[in-house]
N, C-alpha and C positions, 0 to 999 in steps of 0.2 A: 504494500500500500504506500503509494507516495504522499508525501507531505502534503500535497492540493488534495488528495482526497480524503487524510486527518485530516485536512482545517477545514474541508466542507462539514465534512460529519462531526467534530468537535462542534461548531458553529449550528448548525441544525439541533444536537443533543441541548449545547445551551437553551439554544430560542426559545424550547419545547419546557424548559425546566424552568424560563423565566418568565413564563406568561401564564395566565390563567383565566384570559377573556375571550370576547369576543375579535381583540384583533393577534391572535394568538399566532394566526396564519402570516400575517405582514411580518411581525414583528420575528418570527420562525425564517422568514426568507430575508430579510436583512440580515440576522445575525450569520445566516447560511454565505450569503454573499461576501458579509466581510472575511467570515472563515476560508472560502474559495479564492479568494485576492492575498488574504495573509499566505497560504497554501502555494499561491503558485508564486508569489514574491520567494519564499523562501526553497524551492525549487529551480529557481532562476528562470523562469519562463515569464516574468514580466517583471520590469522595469518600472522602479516607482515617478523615477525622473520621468519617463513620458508617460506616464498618469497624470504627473501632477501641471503638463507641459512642458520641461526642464530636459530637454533633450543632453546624451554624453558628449554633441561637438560645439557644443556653445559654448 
């Protein structure tokens, strides 16, 4: 299991563990997504500089 798919699945278990309403579902797919970004940053498969704009030849 690569790191992008612990930090999906780390991030989805939170979401599920920190809500208890009605926006349970939102709130489940945000925490999923930032799991998936932390995941693939630390796998090297994306680049926070060109997330954030901030390209390596500037």
């Amino acid at each position: 299991m690569t790191a992008t798919q612990t930090g999906l699945l780390a991030g989805l278990v939170l979401g599920l563990a920190a809500t208890g309403g009605f926006t349970a579902f939102l709130v489940t797919l945000a925490v999923g997504v930032i799991g998936l970004v932390v995941g693939r940053v630390l796998d090297g498969q994306l680049d926070l500089g060109d997330l954030l704009g901030r390209g390596r030849d500037k």
